[in-house]
VEXDREN-2710 file (C-alpha; in Angstrom, 1 decimal):
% VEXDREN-2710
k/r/px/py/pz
1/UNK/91.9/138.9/129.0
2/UNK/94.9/138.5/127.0
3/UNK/96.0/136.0/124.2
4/UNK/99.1/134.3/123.4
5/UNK/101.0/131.5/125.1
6/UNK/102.5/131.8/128.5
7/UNK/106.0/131.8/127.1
8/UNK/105.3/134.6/124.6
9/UNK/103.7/137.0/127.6
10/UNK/106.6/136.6/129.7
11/UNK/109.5/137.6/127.1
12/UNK/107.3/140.5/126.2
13/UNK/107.1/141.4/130.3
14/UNK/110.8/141.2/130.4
15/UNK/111.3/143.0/127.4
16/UNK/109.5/145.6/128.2
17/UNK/111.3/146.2/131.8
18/UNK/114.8/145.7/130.3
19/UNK/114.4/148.1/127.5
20/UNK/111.5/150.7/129.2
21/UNK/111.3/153.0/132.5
22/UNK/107.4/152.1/132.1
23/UNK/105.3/152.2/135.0
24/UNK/102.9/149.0/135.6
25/UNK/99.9/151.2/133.6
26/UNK/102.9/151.5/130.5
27/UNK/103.6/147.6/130.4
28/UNK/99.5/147.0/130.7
29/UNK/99.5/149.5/127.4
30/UNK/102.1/147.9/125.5
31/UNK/101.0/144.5/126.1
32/UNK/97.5/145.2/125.4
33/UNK/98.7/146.9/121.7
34/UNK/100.9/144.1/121.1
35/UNK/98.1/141.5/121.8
36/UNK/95.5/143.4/119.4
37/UNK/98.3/143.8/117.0
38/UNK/98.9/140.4/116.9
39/UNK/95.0/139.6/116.7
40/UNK/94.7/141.8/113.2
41/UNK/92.8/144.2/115.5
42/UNK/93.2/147.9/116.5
43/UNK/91.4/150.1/118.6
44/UNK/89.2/152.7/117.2
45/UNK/86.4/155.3/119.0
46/UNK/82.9/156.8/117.7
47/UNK/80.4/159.1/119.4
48/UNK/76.7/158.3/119.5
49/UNK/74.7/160.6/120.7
50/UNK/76.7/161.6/123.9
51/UNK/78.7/158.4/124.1
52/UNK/81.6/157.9/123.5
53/UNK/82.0/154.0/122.2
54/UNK/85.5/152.4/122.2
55/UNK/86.0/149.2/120.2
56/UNK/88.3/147.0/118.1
57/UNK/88.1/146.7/114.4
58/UNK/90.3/144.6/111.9
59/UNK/93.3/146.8/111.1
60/UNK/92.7/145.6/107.6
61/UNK/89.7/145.1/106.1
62/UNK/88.6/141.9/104.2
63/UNK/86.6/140.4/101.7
64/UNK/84.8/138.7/104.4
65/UNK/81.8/138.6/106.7
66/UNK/81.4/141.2/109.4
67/UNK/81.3/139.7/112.9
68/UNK/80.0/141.6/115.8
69/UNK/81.3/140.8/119.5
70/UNK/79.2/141.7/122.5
71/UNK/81.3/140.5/126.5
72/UNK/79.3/140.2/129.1
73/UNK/79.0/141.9/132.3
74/UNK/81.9/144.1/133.8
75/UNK/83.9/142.4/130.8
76/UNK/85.4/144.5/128.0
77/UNK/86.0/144.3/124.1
78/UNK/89.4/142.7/125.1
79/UNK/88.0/139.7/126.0
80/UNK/87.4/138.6/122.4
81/UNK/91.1/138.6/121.5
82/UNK/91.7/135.3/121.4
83/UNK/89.2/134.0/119.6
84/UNK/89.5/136.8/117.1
85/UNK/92.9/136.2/116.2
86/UNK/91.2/132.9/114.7
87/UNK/89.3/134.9/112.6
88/UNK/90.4/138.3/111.0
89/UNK/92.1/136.8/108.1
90/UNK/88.7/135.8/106.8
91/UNK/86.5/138.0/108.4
92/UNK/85.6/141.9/109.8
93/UNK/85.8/141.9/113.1
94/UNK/84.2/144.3/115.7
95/UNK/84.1/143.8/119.9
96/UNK/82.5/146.4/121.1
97/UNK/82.8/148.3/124.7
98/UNK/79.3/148.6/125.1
99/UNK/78.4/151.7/127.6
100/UNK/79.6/151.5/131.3
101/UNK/81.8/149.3/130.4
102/UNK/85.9/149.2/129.0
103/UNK/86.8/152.3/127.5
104/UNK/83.2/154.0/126.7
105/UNK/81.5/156.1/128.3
106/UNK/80.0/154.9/131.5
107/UNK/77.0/157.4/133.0
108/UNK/75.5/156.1/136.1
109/UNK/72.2/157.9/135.0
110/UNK/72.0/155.1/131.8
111/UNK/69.9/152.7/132.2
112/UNK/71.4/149.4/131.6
113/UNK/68.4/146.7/131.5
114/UNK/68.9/144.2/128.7
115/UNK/66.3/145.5/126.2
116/UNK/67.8/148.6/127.0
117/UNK/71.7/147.5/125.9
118/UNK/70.1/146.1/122.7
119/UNK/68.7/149.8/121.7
120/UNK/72.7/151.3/122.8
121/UNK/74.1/148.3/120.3
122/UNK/71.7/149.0/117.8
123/UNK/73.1/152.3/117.6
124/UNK/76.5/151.9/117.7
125/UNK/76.3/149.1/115.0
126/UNK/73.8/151.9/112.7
127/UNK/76.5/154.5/113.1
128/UNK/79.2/151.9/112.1
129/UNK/77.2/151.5/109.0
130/UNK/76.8/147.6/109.5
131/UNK/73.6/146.5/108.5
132/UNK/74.0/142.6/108.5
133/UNK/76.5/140.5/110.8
134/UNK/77.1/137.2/112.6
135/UNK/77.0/137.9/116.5
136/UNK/78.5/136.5/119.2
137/UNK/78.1/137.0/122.9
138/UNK/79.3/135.8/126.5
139/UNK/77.2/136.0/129.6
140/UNK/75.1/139.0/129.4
141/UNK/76.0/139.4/126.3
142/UNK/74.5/136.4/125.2
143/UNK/71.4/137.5/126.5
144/UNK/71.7/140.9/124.6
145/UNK/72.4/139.1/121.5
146/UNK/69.4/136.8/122.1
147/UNK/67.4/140.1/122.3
148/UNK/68.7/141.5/119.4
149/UNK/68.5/138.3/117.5
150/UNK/64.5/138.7/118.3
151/UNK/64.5/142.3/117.6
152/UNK/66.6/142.8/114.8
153/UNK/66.2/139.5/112.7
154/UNK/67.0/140.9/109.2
155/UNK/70.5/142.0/110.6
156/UNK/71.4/139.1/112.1
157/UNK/73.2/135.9/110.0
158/UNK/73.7/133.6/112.5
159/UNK/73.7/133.9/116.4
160/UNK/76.1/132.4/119.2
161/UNK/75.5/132.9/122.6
162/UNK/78.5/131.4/124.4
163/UNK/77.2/130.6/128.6
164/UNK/74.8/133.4/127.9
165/UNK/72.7/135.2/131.0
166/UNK/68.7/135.4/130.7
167/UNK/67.3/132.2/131.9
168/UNK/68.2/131.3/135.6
169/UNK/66.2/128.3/136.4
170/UNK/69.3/126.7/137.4
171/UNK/71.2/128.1/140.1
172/UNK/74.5/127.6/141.0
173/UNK/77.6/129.1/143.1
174/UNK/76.8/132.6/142.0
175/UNK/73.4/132.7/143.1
176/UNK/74.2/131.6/147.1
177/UNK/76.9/134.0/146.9
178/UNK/74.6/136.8/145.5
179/UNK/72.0/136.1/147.8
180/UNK/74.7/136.3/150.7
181/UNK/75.8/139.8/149.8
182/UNK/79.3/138.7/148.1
183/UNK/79.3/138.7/144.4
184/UNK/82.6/138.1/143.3
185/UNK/81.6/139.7/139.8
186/UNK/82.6/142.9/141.6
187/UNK/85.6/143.6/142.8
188/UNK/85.8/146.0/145.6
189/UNK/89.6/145.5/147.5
190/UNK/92.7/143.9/146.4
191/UNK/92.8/140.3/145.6
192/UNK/89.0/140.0/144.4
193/UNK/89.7/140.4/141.2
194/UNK/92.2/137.4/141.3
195/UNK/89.4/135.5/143.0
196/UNK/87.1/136.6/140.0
197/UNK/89.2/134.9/137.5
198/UNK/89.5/132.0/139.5
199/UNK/85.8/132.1/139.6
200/UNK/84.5/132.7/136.4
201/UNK/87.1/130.5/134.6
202/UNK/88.2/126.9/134.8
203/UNK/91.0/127.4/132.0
204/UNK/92.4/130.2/133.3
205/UNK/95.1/132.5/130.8
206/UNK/98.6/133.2/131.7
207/UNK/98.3/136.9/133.4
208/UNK/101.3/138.5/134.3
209/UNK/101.1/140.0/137.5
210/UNK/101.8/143.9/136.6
211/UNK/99.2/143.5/134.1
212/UNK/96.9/141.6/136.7
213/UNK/97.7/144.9/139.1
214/UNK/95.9/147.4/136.5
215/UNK/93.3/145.1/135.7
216/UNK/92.3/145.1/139.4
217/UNK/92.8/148.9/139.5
218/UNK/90.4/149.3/137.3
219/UNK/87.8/147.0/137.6
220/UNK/87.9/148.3/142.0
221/UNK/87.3/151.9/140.1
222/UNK/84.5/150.7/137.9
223/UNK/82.6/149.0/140.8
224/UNK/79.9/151.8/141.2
225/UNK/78.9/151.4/137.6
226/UNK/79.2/147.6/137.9
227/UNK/76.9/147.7/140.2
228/UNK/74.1/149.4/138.7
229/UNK/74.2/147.8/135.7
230/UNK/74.5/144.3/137.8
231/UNK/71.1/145.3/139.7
232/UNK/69.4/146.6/136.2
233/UNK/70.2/143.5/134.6
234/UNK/69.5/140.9/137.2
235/UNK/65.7/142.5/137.1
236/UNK/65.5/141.6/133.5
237/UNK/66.9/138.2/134.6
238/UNK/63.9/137.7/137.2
239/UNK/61.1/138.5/134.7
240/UNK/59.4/135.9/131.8
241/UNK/59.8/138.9/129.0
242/UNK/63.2/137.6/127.9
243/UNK/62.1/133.8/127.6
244/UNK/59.0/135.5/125.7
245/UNK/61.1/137.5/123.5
246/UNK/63.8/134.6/122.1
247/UNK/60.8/132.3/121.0
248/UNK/60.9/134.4/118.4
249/UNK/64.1/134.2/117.1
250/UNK/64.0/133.8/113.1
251/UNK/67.7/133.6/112.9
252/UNK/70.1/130.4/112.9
253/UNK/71.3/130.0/117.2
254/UNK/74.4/128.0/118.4
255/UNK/74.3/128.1/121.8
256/UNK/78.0/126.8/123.2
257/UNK/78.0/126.4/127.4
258/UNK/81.0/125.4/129.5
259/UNK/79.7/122.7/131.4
260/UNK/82.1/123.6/134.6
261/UNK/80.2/127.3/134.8
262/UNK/79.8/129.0/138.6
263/UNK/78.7/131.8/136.7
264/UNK/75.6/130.9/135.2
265/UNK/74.5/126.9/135.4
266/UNK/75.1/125.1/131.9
267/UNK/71.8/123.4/132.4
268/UNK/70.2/126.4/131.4
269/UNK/71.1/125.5/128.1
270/UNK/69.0/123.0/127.4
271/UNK/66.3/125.8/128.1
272/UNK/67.5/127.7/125.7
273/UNK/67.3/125.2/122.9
274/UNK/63.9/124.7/124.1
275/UNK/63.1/128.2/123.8
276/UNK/64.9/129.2/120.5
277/UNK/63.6/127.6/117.0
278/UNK/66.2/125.7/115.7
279/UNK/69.2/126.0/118.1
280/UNK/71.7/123.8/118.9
281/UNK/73.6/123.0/122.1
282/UNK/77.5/122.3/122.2
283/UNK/78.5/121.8/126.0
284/UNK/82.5/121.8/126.4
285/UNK/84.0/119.8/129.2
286/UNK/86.4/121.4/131.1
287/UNK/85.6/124.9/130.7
288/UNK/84.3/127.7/132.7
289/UNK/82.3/130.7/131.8
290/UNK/84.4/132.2/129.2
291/UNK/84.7/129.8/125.8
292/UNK/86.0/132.3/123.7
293/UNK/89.1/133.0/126.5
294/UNK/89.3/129.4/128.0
295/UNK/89.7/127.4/124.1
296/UNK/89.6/130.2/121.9
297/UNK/90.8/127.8/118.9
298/UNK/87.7/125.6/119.4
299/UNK/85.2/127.9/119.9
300/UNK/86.0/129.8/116.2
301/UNK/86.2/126.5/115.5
302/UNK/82.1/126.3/116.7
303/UNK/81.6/129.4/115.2
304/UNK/83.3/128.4/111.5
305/UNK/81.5/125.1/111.0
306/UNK/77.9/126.3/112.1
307/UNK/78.2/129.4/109.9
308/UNK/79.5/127.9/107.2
309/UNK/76.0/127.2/105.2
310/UNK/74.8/130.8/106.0
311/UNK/78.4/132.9/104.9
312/UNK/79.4/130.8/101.7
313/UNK/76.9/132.6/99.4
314/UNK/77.4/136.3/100.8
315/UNK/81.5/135.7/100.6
316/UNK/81.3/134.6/97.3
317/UNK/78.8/137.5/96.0
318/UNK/81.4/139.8/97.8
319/UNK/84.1/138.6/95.7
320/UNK/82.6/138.7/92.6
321/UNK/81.4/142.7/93.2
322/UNK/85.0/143.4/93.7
END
């Protein structure tokens, strides 16, 4: 999703058309580079293995903690923008495509079960050379950063899992939708992917539509993948190995919900708390199930005070090796 105001998105549209014979994929291009750009971020590949992993990095690099961003499902690195234009003056910052999804690799033969996503990530993030990190994720990637919390716990600073998947006691919209045969996660025909925003998100960012147009484009041409990895994770979703796993979390957990979530119920939260050692629970009123797009400000905001005791001592030993 894009950041910015709606003012600041629309002079950029007409810029674009007044001064540009670009076609509807140019303007998505140029509006996506000026957003990163204006975020601190660029865009940067690596191979692992046979993958090829696309992701966004700080364009310059800080004194600062590294931060790792993982979106959820049928989401993308961009997501993060927002919130990491709050941040990359003080930190690293890395979002992730994480395979079958954005601009990585996306074989149909992967399997794409959480514990699974967590071995891809801890891969990308070893050939990256970071070894410790704060972590963030939305939806399923809340879940996978749960899992890697559990998994990896002498990597991990501090964990935030904003409206994270994993735990579905609680059902909501979604789920009678699901069960119905319409999941408007995956957007098959023109107009559903209108009707996903609308969905997922109670805040909703200005989208211009030629920009909206090759969003749907490609999220209708990613809908095979989508849903394989939808079907591999909801299994892991279904099964007590997950709620298992994050008792065992050694690592400091914020766990931020948006209470008006048709994604995935906010009173799961409370579970999660229950589950994790330690956590705590921020629920936002007002906001769907994308913090980090909806009030990007607040939730670095979340992410700044929580971390604060667990980042002060590693900045300052940073700045006195330099």
């Amino acid at each position: 999703m894009l950041q910015s105001s709606p003012i600041s998105l629309a002079l950029l549209f007409v810029t674009v058309l007044l001064t540009t014979a670009c076609s509807r994929q140019g303007i998505y291009e140029n509006a996506m580079d000026w957003e990163r750009s204006g975020a601190g971020l660029e865009v940067s590949q690596i191979n692992v293995g046979e993958l090829e992993i696309t992701y966004l990095r700080n364009r310059e690099a800080n004194n600062g903690n590294t931060i790792v961003l993982v979106h959820g499902f049928a989401a993308n690195k961009d997501n993060w923008i927002r919130m990491a234009g709050e941040l990359t003056e003080e930190f690293n910052v890395y979002a992730i495509d994480l395979p079958g999804h954005g601009d990585s690799s996306k074989p149909l033969d992967l399997g794409y079960r959480l514990e699974e996503q967590v071995g891809y990530l801890a891969l990308i993030l070893k050939a990256l050379n970071i070894e410790t990190m704060h972590m963030m994720g939305n939806s399923m990637g809340g879940a996978i950063t749960a899992l890697y919390a559990a998994t990896y716990p002498e990597q991990i600073e501090t964990a935030v899992l904003f409206n994270p998947a994993g735990i579905l006691e609680y059902h909501n919209e979604l789920t009678e939708l699901v069960l119905a045969g319409d999941n408007p996660l995956i957007p098959t025909q023109p107009g559903d992917f209108e009707r996903l925003v609308d969905f997922a998100m109670e805040e909703k960012p200005f989208i211009p539509w030629p920009i909206l147009g090759v969003m749907e484009e490609k999220a209708i041409a990613n809908q095979d993948i989508n849903k394989k990895i939808f079907s591999d994770i909801r299994e892991a979703g279904l099964n007590s190995d997950f709620r298992d796993a994050i008792k065992h979390i050694e690592d400091p957990v914020l766990i931020v919900w948006g209470k008006e979530d048709r994604v995935l119920d906010y009173r799961n939260g409370a579970l999660f708390k229950q589950d994790i050692p330690g956590a705590q629970l921020t629920i936002l009123e007002g906001i769907g199930h994308a913090p980090m797009i909806e009030t990007p400000e607040e939730s670095a905001q979340l992410f700044l005070e929580f971390s604060q005791p667990y980042r002060s001592n590693n900045d300052q030993e940073k700045m006195v090796a330099r």
